[in-house]
C-alpha distance (Angstrom), angle and dihedral (degrees) to the residues before:
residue distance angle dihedral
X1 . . .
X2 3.89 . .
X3 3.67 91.9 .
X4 3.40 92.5 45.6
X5 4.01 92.4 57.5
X6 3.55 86.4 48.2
X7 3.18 95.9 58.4
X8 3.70 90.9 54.7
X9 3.01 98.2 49.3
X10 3.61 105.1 47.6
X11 4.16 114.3 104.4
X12 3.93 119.5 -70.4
X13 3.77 89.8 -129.4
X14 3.48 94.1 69.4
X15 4.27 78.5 67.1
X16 3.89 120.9 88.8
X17 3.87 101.0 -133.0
X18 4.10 87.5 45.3
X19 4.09 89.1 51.3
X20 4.20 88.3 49.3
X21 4.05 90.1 44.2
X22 4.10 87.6 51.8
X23 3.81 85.1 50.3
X24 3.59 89.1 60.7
X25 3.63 95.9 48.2
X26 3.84 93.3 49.2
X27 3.98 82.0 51.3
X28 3.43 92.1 53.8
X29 3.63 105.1 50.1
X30 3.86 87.4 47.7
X31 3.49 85.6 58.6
X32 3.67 90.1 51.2
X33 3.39 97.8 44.4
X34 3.66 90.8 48.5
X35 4.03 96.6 57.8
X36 3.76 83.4 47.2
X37 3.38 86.1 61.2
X38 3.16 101.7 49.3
X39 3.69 87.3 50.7
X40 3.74 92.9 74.8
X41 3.84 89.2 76.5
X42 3.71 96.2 84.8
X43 3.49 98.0 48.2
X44 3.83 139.3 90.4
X45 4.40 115.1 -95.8
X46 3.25 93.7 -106.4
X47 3.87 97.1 48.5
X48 3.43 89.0 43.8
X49 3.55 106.1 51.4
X50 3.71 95.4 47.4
X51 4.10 83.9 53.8
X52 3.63 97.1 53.0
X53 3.62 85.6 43.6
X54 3.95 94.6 63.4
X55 3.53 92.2 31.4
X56 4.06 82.0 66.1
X57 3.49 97.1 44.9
X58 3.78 97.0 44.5
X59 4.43 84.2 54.2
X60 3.89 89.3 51.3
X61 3.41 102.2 39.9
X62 4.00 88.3 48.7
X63 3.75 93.9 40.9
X64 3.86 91.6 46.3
X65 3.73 99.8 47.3
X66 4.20 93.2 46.2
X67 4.09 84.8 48.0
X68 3.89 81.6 51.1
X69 3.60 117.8 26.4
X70 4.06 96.4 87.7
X71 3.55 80.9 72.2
X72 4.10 104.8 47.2
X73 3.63 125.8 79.8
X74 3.79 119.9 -120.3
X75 3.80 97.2 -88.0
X76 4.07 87.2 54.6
X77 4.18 90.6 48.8
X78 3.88 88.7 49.1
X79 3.51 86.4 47.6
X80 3.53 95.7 49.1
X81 4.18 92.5 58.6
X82 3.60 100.9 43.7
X83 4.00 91.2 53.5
X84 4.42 79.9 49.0
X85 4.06 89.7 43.9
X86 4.03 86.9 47.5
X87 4.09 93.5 51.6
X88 3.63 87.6 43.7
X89 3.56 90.0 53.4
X90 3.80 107.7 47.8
X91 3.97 84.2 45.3
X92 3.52 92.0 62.3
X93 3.70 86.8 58.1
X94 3.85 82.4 63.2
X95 3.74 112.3 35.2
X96 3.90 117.2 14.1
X97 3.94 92.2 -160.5
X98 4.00 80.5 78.4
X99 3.60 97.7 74.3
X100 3.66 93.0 79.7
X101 4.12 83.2 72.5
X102 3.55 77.9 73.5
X103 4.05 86.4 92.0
X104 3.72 101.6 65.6
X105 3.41 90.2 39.9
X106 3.95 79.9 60.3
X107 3.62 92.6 59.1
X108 4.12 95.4 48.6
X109 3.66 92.8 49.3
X110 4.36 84.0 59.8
X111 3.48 93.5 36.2
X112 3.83 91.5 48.1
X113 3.50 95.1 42.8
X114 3.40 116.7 17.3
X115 3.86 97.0 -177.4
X116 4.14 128.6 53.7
X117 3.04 99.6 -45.1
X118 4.27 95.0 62.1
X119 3.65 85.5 53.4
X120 4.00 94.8 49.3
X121 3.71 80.3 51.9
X122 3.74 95.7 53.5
X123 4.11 84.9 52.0
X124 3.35 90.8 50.7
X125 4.01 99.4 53.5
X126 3.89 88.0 34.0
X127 3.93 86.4 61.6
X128 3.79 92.8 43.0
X129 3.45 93.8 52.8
X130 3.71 96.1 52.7
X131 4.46 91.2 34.0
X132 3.84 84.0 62.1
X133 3.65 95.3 61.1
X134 3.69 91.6 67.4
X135 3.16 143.9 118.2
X136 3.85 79.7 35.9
X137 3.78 112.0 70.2
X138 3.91 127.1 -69.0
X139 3.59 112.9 -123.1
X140 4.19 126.9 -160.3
X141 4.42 83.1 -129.7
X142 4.29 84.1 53.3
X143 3.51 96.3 59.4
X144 3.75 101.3 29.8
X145 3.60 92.6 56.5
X146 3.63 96.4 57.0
X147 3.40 93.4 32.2
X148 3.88 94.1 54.6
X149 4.41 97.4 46.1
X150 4.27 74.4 47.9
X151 3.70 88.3 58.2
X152 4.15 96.7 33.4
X153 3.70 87.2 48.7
X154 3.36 91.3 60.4
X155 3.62 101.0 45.2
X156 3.54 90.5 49.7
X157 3.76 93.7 58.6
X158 3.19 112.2 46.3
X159 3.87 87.2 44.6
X160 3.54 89.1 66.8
X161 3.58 90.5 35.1
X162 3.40 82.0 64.4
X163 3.70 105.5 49.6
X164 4.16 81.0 46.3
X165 3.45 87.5 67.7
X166 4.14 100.2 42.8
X167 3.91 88.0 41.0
X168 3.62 95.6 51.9
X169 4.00 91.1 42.8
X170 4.18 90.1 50.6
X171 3.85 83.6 49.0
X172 3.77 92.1 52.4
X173 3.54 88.1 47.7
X174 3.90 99.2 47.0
X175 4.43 83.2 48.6
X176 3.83 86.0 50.1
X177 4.21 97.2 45.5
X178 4.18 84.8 52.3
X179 3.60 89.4 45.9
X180 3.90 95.4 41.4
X181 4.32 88.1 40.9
X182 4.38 89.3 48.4
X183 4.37 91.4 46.8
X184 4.44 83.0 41.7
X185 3.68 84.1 56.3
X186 3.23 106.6 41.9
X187 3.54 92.7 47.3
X188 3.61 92.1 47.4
X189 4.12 88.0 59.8
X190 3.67 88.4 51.5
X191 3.64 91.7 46.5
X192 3.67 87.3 50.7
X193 3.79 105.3 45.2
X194 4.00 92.6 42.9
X195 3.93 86.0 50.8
X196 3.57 87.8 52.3
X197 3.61 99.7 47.0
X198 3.32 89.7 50.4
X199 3.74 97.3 47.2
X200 3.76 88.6 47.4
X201 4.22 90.5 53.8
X202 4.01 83.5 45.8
X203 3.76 87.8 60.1
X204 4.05 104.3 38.0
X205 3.59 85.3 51.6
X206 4.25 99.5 51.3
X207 3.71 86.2 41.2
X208 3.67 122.7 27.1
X209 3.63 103.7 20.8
X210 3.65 85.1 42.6
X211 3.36 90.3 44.9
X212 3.95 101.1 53.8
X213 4.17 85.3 43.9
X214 3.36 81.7 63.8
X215 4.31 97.3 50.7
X216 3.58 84.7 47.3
X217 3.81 97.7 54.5
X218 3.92 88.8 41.0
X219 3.47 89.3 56.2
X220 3.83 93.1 51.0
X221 4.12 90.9 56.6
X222 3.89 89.3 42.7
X223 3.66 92.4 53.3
X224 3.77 87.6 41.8
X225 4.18 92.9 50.1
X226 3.71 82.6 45.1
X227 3.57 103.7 59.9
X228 3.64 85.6 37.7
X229 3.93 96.8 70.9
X230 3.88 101.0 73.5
X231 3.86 100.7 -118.6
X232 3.84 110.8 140.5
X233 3.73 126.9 -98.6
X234 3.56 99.2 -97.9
X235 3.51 90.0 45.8
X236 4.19 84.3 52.6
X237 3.75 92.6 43.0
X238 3.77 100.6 86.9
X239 3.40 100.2 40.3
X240 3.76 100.1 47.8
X241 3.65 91.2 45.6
X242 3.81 80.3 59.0
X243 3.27 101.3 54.8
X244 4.10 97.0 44.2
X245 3.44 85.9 58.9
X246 4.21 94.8 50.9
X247 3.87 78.9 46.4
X248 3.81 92.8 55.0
X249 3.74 95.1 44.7
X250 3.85 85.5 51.2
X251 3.53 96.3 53.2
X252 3.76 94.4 44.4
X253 3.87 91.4 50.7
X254 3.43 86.3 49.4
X255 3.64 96.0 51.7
X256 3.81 92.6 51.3
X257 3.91 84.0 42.6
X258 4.41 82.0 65.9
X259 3.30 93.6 45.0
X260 3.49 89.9 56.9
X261 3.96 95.0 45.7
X262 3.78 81.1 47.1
X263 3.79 99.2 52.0
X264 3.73 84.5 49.5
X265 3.93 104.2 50.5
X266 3.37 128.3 76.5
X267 3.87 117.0 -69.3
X268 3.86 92.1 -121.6
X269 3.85 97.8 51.0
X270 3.78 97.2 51.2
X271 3.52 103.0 86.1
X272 3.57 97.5 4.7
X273 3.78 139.9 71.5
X274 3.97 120.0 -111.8
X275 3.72 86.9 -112.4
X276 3.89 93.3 46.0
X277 4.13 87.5 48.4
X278 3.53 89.0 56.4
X279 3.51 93.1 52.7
X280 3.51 92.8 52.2
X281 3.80 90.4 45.6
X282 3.61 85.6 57.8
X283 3.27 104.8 50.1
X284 3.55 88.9 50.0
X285 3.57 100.3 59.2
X286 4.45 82.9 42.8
X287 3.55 88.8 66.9
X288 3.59 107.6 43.9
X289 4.07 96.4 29.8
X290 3.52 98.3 49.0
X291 3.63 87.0 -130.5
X292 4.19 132.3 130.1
X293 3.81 106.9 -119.4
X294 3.90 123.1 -179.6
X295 3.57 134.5 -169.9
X296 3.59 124.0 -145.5
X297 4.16 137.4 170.9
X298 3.33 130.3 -162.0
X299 4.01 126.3 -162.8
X300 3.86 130.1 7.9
X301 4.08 111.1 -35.2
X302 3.44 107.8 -117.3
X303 4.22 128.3 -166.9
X304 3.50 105.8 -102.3
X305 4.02 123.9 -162.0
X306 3.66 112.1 -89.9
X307 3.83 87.9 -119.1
X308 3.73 94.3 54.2
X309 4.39 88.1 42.4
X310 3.79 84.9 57.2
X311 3.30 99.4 50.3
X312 3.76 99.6 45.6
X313 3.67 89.6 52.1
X314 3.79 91.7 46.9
X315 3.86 89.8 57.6
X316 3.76 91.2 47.5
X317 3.64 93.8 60.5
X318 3.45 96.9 44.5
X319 3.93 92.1 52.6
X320 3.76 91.8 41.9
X321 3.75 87.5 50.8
X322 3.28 86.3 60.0
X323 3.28 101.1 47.3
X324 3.55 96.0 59.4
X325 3.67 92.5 42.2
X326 3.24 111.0 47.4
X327 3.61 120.6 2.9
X328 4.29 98.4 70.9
X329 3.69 86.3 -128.8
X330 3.46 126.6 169.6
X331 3.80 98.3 -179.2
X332 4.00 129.5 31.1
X333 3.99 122.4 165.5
X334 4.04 120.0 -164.7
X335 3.66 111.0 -158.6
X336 4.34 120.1 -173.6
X337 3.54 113.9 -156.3
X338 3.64 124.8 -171.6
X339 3.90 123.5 -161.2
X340 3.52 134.4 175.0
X341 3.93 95.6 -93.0
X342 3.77 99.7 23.0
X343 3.59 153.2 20.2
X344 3.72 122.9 -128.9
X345 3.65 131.5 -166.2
X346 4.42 127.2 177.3
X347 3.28 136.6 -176.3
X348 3.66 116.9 -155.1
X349 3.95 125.8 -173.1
X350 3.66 135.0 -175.1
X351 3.63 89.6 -141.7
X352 3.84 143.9 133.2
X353 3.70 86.6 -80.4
X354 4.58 123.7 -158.3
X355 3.52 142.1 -136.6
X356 3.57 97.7 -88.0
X357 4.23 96.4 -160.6
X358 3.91 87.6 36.7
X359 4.10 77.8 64.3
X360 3.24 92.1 47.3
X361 3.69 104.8 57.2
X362 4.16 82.9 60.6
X363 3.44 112.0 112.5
X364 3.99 109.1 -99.7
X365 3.58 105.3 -79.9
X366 3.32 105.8 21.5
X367 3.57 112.5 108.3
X368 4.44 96.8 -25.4
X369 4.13 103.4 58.8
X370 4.12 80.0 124.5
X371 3.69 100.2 44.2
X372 3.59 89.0 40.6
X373 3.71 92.0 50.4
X374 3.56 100.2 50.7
X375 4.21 88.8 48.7
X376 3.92 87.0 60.2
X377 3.50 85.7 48.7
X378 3.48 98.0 61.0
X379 3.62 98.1 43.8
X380 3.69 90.5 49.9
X381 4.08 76.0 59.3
X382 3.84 88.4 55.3
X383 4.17 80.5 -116.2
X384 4.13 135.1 110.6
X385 3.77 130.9 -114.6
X386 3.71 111.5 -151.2
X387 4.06 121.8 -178.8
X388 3.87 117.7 -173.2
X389 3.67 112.7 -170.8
X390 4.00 141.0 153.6
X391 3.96 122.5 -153.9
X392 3.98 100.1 -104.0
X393 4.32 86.4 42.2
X394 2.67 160.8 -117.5
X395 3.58 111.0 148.3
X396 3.62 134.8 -174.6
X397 3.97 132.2 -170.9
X398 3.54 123.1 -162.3
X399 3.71 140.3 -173.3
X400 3.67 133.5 -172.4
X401 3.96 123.2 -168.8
X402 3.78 128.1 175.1
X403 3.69 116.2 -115.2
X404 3.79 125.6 -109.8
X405 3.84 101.7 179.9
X406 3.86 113.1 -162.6
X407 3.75 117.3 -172.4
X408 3.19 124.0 177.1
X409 3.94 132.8 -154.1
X410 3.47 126.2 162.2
X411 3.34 116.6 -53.3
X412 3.27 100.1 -17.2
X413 3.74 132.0 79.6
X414 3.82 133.2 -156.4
X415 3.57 137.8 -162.4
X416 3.36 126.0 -161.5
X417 3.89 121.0 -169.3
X418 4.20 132.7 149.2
X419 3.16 93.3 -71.4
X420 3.87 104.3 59.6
């Protein structure tokens, strides 16, 4: 938000079409300037030496303070016009045909000012123009003329004013999209390689791992058959030193097997439960948020699959990180519930609380990339994410998954789903 403002409010000459429409005003007042010149040649030496003589000071004092002004504070800029509106002046006393520099004056006073005081300014010059016409006679052409560039000055300016404003808010936008579409992918990648990792462990432990638990068991009966046949020890010797060293090179390929389920699931849930993760997620987020966080379970723990562990404890950092980030809480409870047919985890927060459909009608990825992230998620899961939430709080996230139990004993493996 703060860089958007900035960017709002930063000068309109830093914008292309705003740099073109000052070329056309310094074209015009050389134009101006120019017939003024030229207006000297009717008139005495005197009279027109002292005209050409403003005429050159008003062009350098205009040229130098545009060339300049990006680098003077407001005072200086103010400065800058009223030493221009002076010249003008005291060459009106000298050549009338200069009142028609009156019109770029117009535009500094807006540019300059660009509030009441620009417009006081325009009444100001629009009553000088028309005071200098006396003592001669006032005609309806003398003050419409001024009167009229007053009033198309105006228009002008805060018509581009205007498309300033919508230009520099499209820009912000447009800066905001890249941004938004750069974090989308990036997150995306992540999304992808932890889904992978974690689909890879999935499979290395239901086929591998399972697989050399199942050597090592074989190995146990053979041994056991073996010994059961009546041949003498030395006649057992060879063969059952065999078979404890196919039993060693099991379990040591299946202890580098771990290590690489290990090295592939998430940090938290190597050496730690789901439920003790979660603690230490919360207590995490406690310390550096500032915020209460308690963990609760409800019902008989059950073993989850590794995918469905990961993904659970995924979601719970994303809607603890929100917690603490955005949701001025000062108290947030996670509770895991297992069932028979699903698991269940919420996250509830005493916090500031949204509008959660207001969020999303957003375009996707403006403002929800987390929320939206951990709704994939669970549908990847074959579960729902549900947040209910009021502006002024509180607000609660929940997430239901089924459960695929594995348990396994040795050498044997069962799965328990709905249908059991």
């Amino acid at each position: 938000m703060s860089s958007t403002l900035a960017t709002l409010q930063r000068d309109v000459a830093d914008l292309p079409y705003q740099r073109a429409f000052d070329g056309a005003i310094h074209a015009l007042t050389v134009t101006l300037l120019t017939v003024s010149a030229f207006a000297a040649v009717g008139y005495t030496l005197e009279r027109a030496a002292i005209h050409l003589i403003l005429t050159a000071l008003f062009a350098f004092v205009y040229f130098f303070g545009r060339y300049n002004q990006a680098r003077w504070v407001e005072a200086g800029k103010i400065l800058w016009v009223f030493i221009l509106t002076a010249v003008w002046i005291m060459d009106l006393l000298v050549s009338p045909v200069s009142i028609y520099w009156v019109f770029s004056l117009f535009f500094l006073y807006l540019r300059v000012m660009d509030d009441w005081r620009g417009l006081v300014s325009i009444a100001f010059g629009l009553g000088v123009s028309i005071l200098v016409q006396l003592p001669g006679k006032i005609t309806l052409g003398g003050v419409m003329g001024p009167a009229v560039s007053a009033g198309v000055v105006i228009a002008i300016h805060y018509s581009y004013r205007t498309i300033s404003r919508i230009s520099a808010e499209r820009e912000v936008l447009i800066q905001e999209l890249v941004s938004t579409q750069d974090k989308l992918a990036h997150t995306e990648r992540a999304a992808g390689v932890a889904q992978e990792r974690q689909r890879l462990a999935h499979e290395i432990h239901d086929t591998v791992a399972q697989g050399l638990s199942s050597i090592q068991m074989l190995l146990n009966v053979a041994e056991r058959d073996l010994k059961n046949t009546g041949l003498s020890d030395e006649q057992l010797a060879q063969p059952l030193h065999r078979m404890e060293l196919a039993r060693e090179s099991a379990a040591d390929s299946l202890a580098e097997t771990r290590a690489m389920i290990a090295a592939l699931t998430p940090a938290q849930l190597t050496d730690h439960s789901l439920v003790e993760a979660l603690e230490r997620i919360a207590e995490s987020f406690s310390e550096s948020g500032g915020v209460d966080i308690s963990v609760e379970t409800d019902g008989e723990p059950q073993q989850l699959p590794m995918r469905v562990e990961a993904g659970l404890l995924r979601i719970a950092q994303g809607a603890t990180g929100n917690v603490v980030k955005h949701a001025e809480a000062t108290r947030a409870r996670i509770t895991l519930t297992f069932s028979s047919d699903e698991v269940r985890l919420d996250i509830v927060d005493n916090g500031k609380g949204f509008d959660p459909e207001a969020l999303a009608e957003q375009p996707t990825g403006l403002g929800h990339i987390g929320l939206d992230a951990m709704r994939t998620r669970a549908e990847e899961l074959g579960g729902e994410l549900v947040v209910e939430s009021t502006p002024g709080g509180p607000t609660a996230l929940s997430v239901a998954l089924p459960v695929t139990t594995i348990v396994e004993e040795p050498g044997n493996i069962i799965r328990k789903t709905e249908e059991d």
